[in-house]
N, C-alpha and C positions, 0 to 999 in steps of 0.2 A: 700094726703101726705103719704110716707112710713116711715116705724120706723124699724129699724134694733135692736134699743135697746129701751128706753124710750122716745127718743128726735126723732124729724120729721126731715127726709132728705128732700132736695130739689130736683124736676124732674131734674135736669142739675146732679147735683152730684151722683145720682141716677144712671140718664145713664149713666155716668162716669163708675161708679161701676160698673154695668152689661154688661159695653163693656172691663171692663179692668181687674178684678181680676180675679183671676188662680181658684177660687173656685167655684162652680156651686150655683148660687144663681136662685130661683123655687117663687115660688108663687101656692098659695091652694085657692080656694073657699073653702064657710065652711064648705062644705062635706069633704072637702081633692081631690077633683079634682085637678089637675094639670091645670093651666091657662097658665102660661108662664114660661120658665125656659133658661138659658143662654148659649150662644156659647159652652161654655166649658163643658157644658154637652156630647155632641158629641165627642170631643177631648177625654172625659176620658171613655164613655161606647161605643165610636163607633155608637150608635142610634141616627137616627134624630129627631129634636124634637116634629117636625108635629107630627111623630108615634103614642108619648104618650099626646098631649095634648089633655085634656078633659076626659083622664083614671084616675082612684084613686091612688093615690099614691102608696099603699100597691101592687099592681102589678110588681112595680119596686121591689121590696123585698123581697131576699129568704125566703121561706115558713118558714124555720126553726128561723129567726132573726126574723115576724110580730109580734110576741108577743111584744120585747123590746120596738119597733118604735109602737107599738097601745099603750104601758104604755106611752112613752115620749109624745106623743100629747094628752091623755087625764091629763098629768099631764098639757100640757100646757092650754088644755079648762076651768080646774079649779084654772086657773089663775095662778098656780104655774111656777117658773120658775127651769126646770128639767135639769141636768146636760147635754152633749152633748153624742148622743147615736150612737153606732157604728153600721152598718149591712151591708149585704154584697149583691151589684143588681150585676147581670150578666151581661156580656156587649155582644154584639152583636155576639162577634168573639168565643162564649160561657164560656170563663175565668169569674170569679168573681172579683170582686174589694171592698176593706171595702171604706165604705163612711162614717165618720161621720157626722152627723146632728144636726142642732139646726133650732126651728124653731117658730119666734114673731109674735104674733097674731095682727089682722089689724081690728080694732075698729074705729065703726061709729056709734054715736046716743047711747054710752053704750051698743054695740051687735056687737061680733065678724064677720066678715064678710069677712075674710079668715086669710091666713098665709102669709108670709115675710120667708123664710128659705135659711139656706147657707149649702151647704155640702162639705166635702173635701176630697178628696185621701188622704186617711191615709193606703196603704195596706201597703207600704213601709215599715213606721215606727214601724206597728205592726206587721210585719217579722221582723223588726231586732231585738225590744223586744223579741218577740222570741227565737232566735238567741241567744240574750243576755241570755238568759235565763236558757236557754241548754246549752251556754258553761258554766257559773257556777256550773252546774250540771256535766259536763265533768270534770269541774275543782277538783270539790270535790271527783269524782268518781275517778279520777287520782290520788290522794295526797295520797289518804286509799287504793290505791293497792300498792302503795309500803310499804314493808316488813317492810325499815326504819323510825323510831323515826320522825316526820317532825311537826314544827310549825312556823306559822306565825306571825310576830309580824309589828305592824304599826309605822308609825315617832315618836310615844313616844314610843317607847320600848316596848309597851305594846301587848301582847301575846293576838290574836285576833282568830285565830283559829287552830286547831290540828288534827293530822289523826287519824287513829284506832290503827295504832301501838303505838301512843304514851304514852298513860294510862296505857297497860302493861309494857313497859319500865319503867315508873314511878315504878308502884308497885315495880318492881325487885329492886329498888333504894332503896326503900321503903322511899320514898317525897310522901307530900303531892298531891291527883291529882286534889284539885280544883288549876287551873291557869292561868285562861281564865279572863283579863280583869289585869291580874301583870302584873308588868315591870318584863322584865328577869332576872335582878337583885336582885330581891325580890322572884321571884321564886326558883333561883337558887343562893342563895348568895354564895356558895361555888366558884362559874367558877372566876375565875381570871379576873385583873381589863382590860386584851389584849381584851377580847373578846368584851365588852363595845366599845373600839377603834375599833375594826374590823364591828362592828355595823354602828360605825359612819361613817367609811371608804366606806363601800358598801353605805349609803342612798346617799352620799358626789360625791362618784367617777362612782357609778353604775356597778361597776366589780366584779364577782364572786368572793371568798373568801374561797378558804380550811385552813385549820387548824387541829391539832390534840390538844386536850387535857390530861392531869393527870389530875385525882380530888380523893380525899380521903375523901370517904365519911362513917362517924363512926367506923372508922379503917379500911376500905378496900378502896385499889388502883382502881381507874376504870381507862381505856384509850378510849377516843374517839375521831373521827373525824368527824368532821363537815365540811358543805358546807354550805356558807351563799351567797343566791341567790338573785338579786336584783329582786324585779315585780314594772314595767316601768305603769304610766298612757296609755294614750288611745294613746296620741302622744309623746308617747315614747319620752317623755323629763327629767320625774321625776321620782323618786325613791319613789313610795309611799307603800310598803312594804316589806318586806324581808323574804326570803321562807327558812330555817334551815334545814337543813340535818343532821340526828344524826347518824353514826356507833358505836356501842361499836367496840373494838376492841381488850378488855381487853384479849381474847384468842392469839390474832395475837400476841400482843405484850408477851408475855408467851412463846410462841413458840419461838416468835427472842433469848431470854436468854435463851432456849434450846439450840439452836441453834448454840449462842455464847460459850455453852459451850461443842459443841462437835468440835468445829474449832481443838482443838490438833487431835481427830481423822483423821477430814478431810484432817491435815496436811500429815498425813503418805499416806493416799492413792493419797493425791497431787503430790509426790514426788517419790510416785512410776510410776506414770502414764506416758505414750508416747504425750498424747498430752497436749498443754499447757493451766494450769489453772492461774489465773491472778486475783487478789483479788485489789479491786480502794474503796477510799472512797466516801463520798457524794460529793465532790469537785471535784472527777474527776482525785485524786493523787497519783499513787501505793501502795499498802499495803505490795502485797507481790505475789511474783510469781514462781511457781515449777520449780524446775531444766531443764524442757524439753520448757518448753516456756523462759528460760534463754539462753538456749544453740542453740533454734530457729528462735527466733521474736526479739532478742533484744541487738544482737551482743554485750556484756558485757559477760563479764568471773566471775562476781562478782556482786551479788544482790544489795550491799550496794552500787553501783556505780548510781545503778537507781530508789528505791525506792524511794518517797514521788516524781517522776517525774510526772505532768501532762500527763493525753491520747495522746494531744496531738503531742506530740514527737514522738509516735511510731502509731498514723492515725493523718497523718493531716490533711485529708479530712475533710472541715466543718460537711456538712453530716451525716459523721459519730458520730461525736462527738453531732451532736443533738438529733440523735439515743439514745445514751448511754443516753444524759440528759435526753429524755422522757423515759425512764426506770427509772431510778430516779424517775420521778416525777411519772409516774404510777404503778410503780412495775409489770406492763408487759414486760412481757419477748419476744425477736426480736430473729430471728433465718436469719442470712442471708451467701451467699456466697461471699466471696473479694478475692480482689488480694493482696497477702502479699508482705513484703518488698524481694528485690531482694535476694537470696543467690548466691551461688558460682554457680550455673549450671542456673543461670539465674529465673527469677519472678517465684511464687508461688501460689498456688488456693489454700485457706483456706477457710473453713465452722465454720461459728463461732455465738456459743449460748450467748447470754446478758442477765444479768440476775439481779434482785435485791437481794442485800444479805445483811441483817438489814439495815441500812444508805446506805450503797454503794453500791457498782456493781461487779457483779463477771462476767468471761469472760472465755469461754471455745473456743480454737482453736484446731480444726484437719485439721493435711496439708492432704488434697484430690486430688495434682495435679496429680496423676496418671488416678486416678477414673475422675477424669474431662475428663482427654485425654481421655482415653476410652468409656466414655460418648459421648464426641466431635465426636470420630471414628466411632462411632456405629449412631449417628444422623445423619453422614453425610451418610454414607453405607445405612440408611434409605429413606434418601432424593434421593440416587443414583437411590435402587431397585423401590422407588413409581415413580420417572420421569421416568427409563426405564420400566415400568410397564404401565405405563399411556397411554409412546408413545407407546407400543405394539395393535400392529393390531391383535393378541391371545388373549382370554378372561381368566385372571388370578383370581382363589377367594384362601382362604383359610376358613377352621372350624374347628372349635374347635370340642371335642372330643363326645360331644352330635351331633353335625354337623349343630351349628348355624353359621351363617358367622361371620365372623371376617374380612377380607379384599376383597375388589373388587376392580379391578382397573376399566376404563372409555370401556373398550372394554365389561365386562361383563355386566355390567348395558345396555349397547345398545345390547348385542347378547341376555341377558334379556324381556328386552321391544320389542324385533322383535320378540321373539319368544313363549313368554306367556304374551304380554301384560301388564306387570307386571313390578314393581320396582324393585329394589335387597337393601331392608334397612339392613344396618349391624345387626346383631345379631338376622334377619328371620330364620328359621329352613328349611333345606334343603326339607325335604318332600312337600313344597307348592309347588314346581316347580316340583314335577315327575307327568308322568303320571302312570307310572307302580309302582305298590308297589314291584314288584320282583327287582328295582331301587336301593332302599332304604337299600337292603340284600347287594345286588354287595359293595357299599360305603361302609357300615359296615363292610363286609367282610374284604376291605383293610385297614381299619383302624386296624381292630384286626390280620392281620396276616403279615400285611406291603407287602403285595404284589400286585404290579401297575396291572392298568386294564385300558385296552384302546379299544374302542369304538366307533361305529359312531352311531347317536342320528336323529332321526328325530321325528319334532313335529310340528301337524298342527296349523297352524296360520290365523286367521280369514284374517287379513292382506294384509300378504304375503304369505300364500297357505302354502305350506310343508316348514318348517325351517330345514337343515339337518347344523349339526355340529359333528365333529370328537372330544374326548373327553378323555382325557387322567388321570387316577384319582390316585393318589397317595400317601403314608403314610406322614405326616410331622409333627415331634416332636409325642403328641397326636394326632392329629388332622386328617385332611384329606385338600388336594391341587389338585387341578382340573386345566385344562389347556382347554381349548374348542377352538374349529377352525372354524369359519362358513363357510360350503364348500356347500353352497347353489348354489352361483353362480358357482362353478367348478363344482358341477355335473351336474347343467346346460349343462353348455358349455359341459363337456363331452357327455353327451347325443346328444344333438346339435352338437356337432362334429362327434359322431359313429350313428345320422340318414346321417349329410353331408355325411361322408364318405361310407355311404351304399348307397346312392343317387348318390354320383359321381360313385362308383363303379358298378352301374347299367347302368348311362348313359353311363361310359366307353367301358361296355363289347356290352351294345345294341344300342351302335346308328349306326345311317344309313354310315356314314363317318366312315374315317380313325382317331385314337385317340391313341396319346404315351405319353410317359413321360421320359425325359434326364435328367438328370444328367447336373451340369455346366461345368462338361467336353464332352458333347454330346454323353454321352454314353446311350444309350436304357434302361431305367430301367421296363419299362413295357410300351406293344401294344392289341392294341386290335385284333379280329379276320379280320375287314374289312383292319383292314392295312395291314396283313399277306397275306392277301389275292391278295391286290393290284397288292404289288410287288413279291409275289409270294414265298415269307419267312415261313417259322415256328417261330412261338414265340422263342424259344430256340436259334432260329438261328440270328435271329435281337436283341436280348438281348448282343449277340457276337460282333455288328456290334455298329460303332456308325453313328452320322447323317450325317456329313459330306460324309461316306463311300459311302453313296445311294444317295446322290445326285450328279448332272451335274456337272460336272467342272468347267459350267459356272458361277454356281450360288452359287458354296462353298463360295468363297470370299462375294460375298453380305451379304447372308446367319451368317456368322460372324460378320459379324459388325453389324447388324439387333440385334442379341443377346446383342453383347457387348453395344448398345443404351438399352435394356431393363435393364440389369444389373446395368446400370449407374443408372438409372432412369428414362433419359431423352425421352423414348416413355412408353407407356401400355400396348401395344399392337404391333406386324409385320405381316402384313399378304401382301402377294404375291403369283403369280402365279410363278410356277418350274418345274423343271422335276426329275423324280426319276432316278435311275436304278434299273432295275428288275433282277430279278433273271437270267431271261434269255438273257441278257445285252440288252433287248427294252428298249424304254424311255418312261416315263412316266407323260402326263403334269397333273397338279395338283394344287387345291387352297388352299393355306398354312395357316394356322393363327395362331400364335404362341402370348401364353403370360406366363409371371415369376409367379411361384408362391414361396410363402416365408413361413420360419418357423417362431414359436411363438415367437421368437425374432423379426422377421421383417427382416430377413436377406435373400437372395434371396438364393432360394433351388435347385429347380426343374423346369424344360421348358415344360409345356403344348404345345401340337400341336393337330389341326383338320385339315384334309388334307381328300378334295373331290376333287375326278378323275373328271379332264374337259378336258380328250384327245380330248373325241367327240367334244367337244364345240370351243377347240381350233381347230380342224382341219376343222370345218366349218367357224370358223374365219380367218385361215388362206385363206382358198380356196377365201372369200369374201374380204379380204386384196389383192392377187392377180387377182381380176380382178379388186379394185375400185383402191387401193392404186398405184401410178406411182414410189414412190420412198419407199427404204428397212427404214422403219422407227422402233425402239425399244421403251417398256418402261424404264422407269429411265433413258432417255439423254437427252439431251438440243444441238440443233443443229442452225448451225452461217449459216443463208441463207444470202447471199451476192446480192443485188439487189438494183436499182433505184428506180424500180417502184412495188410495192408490191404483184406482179401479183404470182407468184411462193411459198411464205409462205401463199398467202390465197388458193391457190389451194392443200398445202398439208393438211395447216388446214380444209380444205372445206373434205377432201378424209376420213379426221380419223373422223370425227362427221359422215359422211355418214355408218361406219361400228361399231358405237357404241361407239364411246368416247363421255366425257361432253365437253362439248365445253368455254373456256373461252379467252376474246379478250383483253388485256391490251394496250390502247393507248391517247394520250392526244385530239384525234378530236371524234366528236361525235359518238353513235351507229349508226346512220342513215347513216353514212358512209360506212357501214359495210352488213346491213341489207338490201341493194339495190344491194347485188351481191352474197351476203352467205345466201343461204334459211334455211338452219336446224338451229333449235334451240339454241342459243350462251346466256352464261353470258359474260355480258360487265363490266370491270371495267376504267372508264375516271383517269388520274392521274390529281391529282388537288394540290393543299396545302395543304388540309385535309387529302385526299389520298397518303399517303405517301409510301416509300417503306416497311415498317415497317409492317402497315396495311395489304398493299397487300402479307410480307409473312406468316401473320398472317391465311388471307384468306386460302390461299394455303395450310395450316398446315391443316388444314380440310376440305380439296377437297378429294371428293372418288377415289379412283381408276378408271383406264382408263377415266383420263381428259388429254388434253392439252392446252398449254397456246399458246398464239399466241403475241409475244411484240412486236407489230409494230412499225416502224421509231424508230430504237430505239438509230440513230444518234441524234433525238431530245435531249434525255436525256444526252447523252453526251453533247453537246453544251451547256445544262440546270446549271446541277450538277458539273458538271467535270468528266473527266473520271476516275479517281483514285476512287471517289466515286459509280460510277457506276459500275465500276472493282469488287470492296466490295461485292456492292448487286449480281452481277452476280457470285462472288466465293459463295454468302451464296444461291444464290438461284439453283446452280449446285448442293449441298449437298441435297436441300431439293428436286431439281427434284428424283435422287436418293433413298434417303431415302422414298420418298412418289411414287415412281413410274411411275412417271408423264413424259408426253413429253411437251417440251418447245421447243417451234420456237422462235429464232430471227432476226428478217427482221432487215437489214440494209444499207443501204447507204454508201458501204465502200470508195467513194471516197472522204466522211469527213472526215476520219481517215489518220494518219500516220501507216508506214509499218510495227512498232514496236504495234503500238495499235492495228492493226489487230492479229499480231501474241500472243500476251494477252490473247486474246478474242479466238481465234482458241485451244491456250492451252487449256481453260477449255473446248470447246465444240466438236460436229463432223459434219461432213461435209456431204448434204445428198447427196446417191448413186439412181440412176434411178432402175426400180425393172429389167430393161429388155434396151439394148442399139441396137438402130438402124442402119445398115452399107448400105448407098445408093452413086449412082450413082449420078453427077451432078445434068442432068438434070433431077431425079427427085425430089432433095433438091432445085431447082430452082422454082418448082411447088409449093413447101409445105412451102418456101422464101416468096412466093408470096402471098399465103393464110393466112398466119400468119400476114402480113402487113394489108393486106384490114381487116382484122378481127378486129386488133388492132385501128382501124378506125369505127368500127362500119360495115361495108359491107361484103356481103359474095357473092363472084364472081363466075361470070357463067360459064360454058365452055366454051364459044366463049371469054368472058373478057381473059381467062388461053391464049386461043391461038396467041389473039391478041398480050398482053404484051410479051409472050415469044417469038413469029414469028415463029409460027410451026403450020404446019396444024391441021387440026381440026379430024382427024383421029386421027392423032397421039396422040394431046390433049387427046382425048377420052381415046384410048390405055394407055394412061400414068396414067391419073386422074382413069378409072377402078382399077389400079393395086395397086395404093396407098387407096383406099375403100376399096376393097379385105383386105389386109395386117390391117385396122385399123388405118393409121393416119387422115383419111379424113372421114367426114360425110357428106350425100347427102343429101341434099330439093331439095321438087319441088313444086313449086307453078304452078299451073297450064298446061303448055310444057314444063316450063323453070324451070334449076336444079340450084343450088346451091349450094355452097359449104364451108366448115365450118373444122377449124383444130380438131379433138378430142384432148381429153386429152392425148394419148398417144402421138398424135402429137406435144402435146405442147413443151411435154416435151423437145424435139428436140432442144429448143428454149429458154426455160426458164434454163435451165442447160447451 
């Protein structure tokens, strides 16, 4: 059986208890081993309890508490039963916990033979003891630092405790100072029977309670005032003491009968006075008011019209009037600005003193509405200079006359920290931000003699490398005003500009080519030696001249409009082949490449030109144009080949790829079409759905120079689109053969066309010329008739086939077929004995024209 007290539990209730109460119930062998101890042990130390069973007890308890817990168990071995002892075991998480204990000894056969014990978390309760304990001690330490007279009295009246100040008060009185344990009426039989009621009113109502008393005590007047403080139980439901506040005041009230009797003084200087004084009683009711607050604030000619009026009537802002009451009731005085009553030039800004004056309220007005607006003027001229200050991209400070700062605006704080890594806090002294002390003279200088100094500043910066700022410093008021410019980036650019510009001026004067520069009126502003040289000018004398002047007449007109697209915008770049004139009126071919350059506005300035002599180049192309080329073909034109069968646009396209053009084939049937009769290199583009016209003059916009297009059938697209749309793309794609320099072929089938649609189409384009025209005889156009057939068929006929078909001997055949070999329209094979014969291309031409 166990025994928690004297009487035996039962095992069921037992476990009961060791599975359910909140308290840690243990068990000792009669050493004080630990045998078994409950769940909640763990809950309150964090320790398992496997840990400690079969340790001594005294393990679990701070060293410093074994003493108490070895008294209480030896008081329980000598059968005593020992009060419950408190001590404090560590718990796991290292904190300590008080546990107290009690602990019944477990008897069998008259011989202890262990312990029964319960322990409980009490840290709680004995922190809040604590707690409690120390505030009493705050409380009392509070009471005896004020200055004032203070006692406590409980539900009977009776006078329970007093601070320090209040036993000399006594004395002064000269009462008795035992009164510790009287009613306050016995203490002080003299206070009046109100004060009793106001007792009972705080335990009753629980609300503060001021008062003033009289008392005459042995012929002398005292004046005091009291505050009787309700102190609330624990749940602030009940009034179980009352805390007294005592002022003498017997001086204050001394002074108010001064006071009262220098009011005739006060009268004369009231009445002399400009602004208005105003005398109210305790209620809030005029007393009386100086001539200048009659003749001000209160549109009355006559005092006796308004005297004994309530505040009200002249503020009737709630507000205010509970203003004026809390001056009453605290004899603190409120100092504020209003808006006074309208006069004749419209509402008024008054500044107005409240003030306690014995009982009631005295009231001082000065009209300030000048000083307002001026005020207003100057805050807003504040508010203007700090926002245009702010927005400035200039770094603006101002200092004072030791030359601490006083104002920065948002640009100097950042020219600042870019360039000393440094804050700019108002009122730093200028010297942390020099690097030179000879710095610190120059600022000083202008402050003592007011004479500006301006500067340019450079300071290295870990950062951003060299910070340079231009620095303007000048006198203002005391002080000193600085202006800073960060001209970091322009000297930059300047620098970066005068290396460009020594760069360009180097390329200018040495490059291998011709190099000028025009004016938008194509006047010559400066050439180099190679172009002088060209055309056989002196500098001086092409600076006379403009561009137009020295070029072809062919190509002036291009030449202009080339410009006028750069000016617009609309290219970047012109570059073409041209010809000069020389000095010595030759000509001069040449490759032109002209682009705008613009001033710092971005506005267009001046015409850059490079201009390399390609006479040699072109007269080698020429010479190779007249032996491959059969028809006089230009760059920038677009020419209308008229044909059935497409034989004539691919042979001129086939002639300009053979002497150096790009080659490009625009048509809706495949390359494979193309690529089984034209051997040189060709881009192909197929017109599809994707492919649109749009694309393709996209393409075109950036094809190099000397390309040609070749748009084959290009009746197709008519039939396709419509002609009016096709019209379109062939007025935009005329511009751009021009502009880009290009030859465009267009093969057509003009017996789909009407006579009006040809003549459209002929407008925009030119018609191509043979380079060289043949003048024959019959019967030798009957010969080269005939060749040109069999050809067109696949066969290339023998001499005997010539003599048969025409019916001419075979002599003469001969004689005839030699003379057109000789001349060039006819080519010979021979297989074997037997010749052959085939039209050349000059032959063709005969035919395809």
């Amino acid at each position: 059986m166990f025994y928690l007290t004297n009487k035996p539990l039962s095992e069921e209730l037992f476990q009961y208890i060791w599975d359910n109460i909140r308290d840690i119930i243990f068990t000792l062998d009669g050493e004080g081993l630990i045998t078994s101890i409950s769940h909640e042990f763990e809950t309150i130390t964090g320790w398992s309890r496997e840990k400690w069973i079969g340790k001594h007890f005294l393990e679990l308890v701070h060293p410093e508490d074994s003493e108490i817990v070895q008294e209480g168990f030896r008081a329980t071995i000598r059968g005593e039963i020992p009060p419950p002892y408190s001590a404090r075991v560590p718990t796991k998480n290292g904190s300590l916990v008080i546990l107290e204990s009690k602990a019944t000894p477990q008897i069998s056969q008259g011989k202890i033979i262990g312990y029964l014990g319960i322990a409980r978390d009490v840290t709680e309760r004995i922190g809040m003891e604590k707690t409690m304990q120390a505030s009493e001690e705050q409380y009392r330490t509070a009471i005896n630092s004020i200055g004032d007279p203070i006692h406590v009295i409980n539900q009977d009246h009776e006078i329970i405790l007093t601070n320090h100040a209040f036993y000399p008060w006594l004395r002064s009185l000269k009462l008795n100072p035992v009164i510790i344990g009287k009613k306050v009426a016995e203490a002080f039989p003299f206070l009046p029977k109100q004060v009793e009621i106001e007792y009972q009113s705080v335990f009753k109502r629980g609300e503060i309670i001021g008062s003033e008393e009289q008392t005459e005590i042995r012929g002398v007047v005292y004046f005091t005032e009291t505050k009787k403080i309700p102190i609330f139980d624990k749940d602030q439901k009940k009034v179980i003491q009352i805390l007294t506040i005592i002022r003498d005041i017997t001086d204050r009230k001394i002074m108010e009968q001064q006071i009262r009797k220098s009011e005739e003084r006060l009268r004369g200087f009231m009445d002399a006075a400009t602004d208005s004084f105003s005398i109210w009683d305790s209620n809030l009711r005029l007393l009386d008011v100086n001539p200048a607050g009659l003749e001000k604030y209160t549109r009355e000619e006559k005092k006796e019209n308004i005297l004994g009026k309530h505040i009200a009537e002249f503020h009737p802002n709630p507000e205010d009037i509970n203003f004026y009451k809390k001056v009453l009731e605290t004899g603190v005085s409120f100092i504020a600005d209003r808006i006074g009553p309208p006069q004749q030039y419209g509402e008024i800004i008054v500044s107005q003193k409240a003030f306690k004056m014995g009982e009631g309220l005295g009231i001082i007005t000065t009209d300030i509405t000048e000083r307002k607006k001026m005020e207003e003027e100057i805050r807003k001229n504040e508010e203007m200079l700090r926002s245009f200050l702010d927005a400035a991209t200039d770094s603006y400070s101002l200092w004072d006359s030791n030359l601490n700062l006083v104002l920065a605006n948002r640009a100097s704080n950042k020219l600042t920290k870019k360039a000393y890594d440094k804050n700019l806090p108002l009122g730093v002294n200028i010297e942390k931000f020099l690097l030179h002390p000879t710095n610190i003279v120059d600022y000083k200088q202008v402050v003592e003699t007011g004479k500006p100094m301006t500067t340019d500043r450079t300071v290295p910066s870990k950062r951003f490398g060299d910070v340079r700022f231009s620095l303007k410093a000048f006198k203002v008021g005391d002080g000193l005003g600085l202006i800073s410019t960060d001209i970091t980036e322009q000297k930059m650019m300047e620098e970066e500009l005068r290396e460009s510009e020594e760069k360009f001026r180097s390329i200018f004067e040495n490059a291998p080519i011709g190099m000028l520069l025009t004016d938008l009126n194509y006047q010559f502003s400066k050439v180099n030696a190679v172009f002088c040289n060209m055309l056989g000018y002196s500098e001086q004398e092409l600076t006379q001249l403009t561009f137009p002047e020295i070029t072809h007449p062919e190509h002036v007109k291009r030449d202009i409009k080339f410009v006028e697209r750069l000016i617009e915008g609309k290219n970047s770049i012109y570059q073409t082949e041209k010809r000069y004139l020389k000095k010595n009126s030759d000509f001069l071919w040449a490759q032109t490449t002209v682009t705008l350059l613009k001033n710092e506005k971005g506005e267009p300035s001046f015409l850059l030109a490079m201009i390399e002599d390609i006479s040699a180049l072109k007269e080698k192309e020429e010479e190779l144009k007249s032996q491959l080329l059969k028809f006089k073909v230009e760059d920038g034109k677009m020419y209308f080949i008229k044909e059935k069968l497409p034989r004539l646009s691919q042979t001129v396209f086939e002639d300009l790829t053979k002497v150096g053009y790009n080659g490009f084939i625009v048509s809706r049937t495949p390359k494979r079409d193309f690529t089984n009769h034209i051997k040189e290199k060709i881009a192909f583009f197929q017109l599809t759905e994707k492919n649109n016209f749009e694309t393709l003059l996209n393409i075109m916009k950036e094809t190099p120079r000397k390309s040609v297009f070749l748009f084959d059938r290009l009746e197709y697209l008519f039939l396709k689109e419509g002609f009016e749309i096709v019209t379109k793309f062939i007025f935009k794609l005329n511009e751009m053969t021009y502009f880009n320099n290009l030859v465009v072929l267009l093969s057509v089938d003009t017996s789909t066309l009407t006579e009006r649609e040809i003549a459209v189409i002929e407008k925009e384009t030119h018609a191509l010329e043979p380079r060289f025209i043949a003048n024959f005889s019959e019967e030798f156009l009957q010969i080269l008739k005939y060749v040109f057939q069999q050809n067109g068929v696949g066969v290339k006929p023998s001499y005997s086939d010539i003599g048969e078909e025409l019916k001419i001997s075979r002599p003469t055949a001969r004689k005839r077929i030699k003379h057109l070999v000789s001349r060039g329209y006819l080519v010979e094979h021979q297989t074997g004995k037997s010749k052959f014969l085939e039209l050349s291309g000059k032959g063709e031409i005969l035919f395809l024209t």
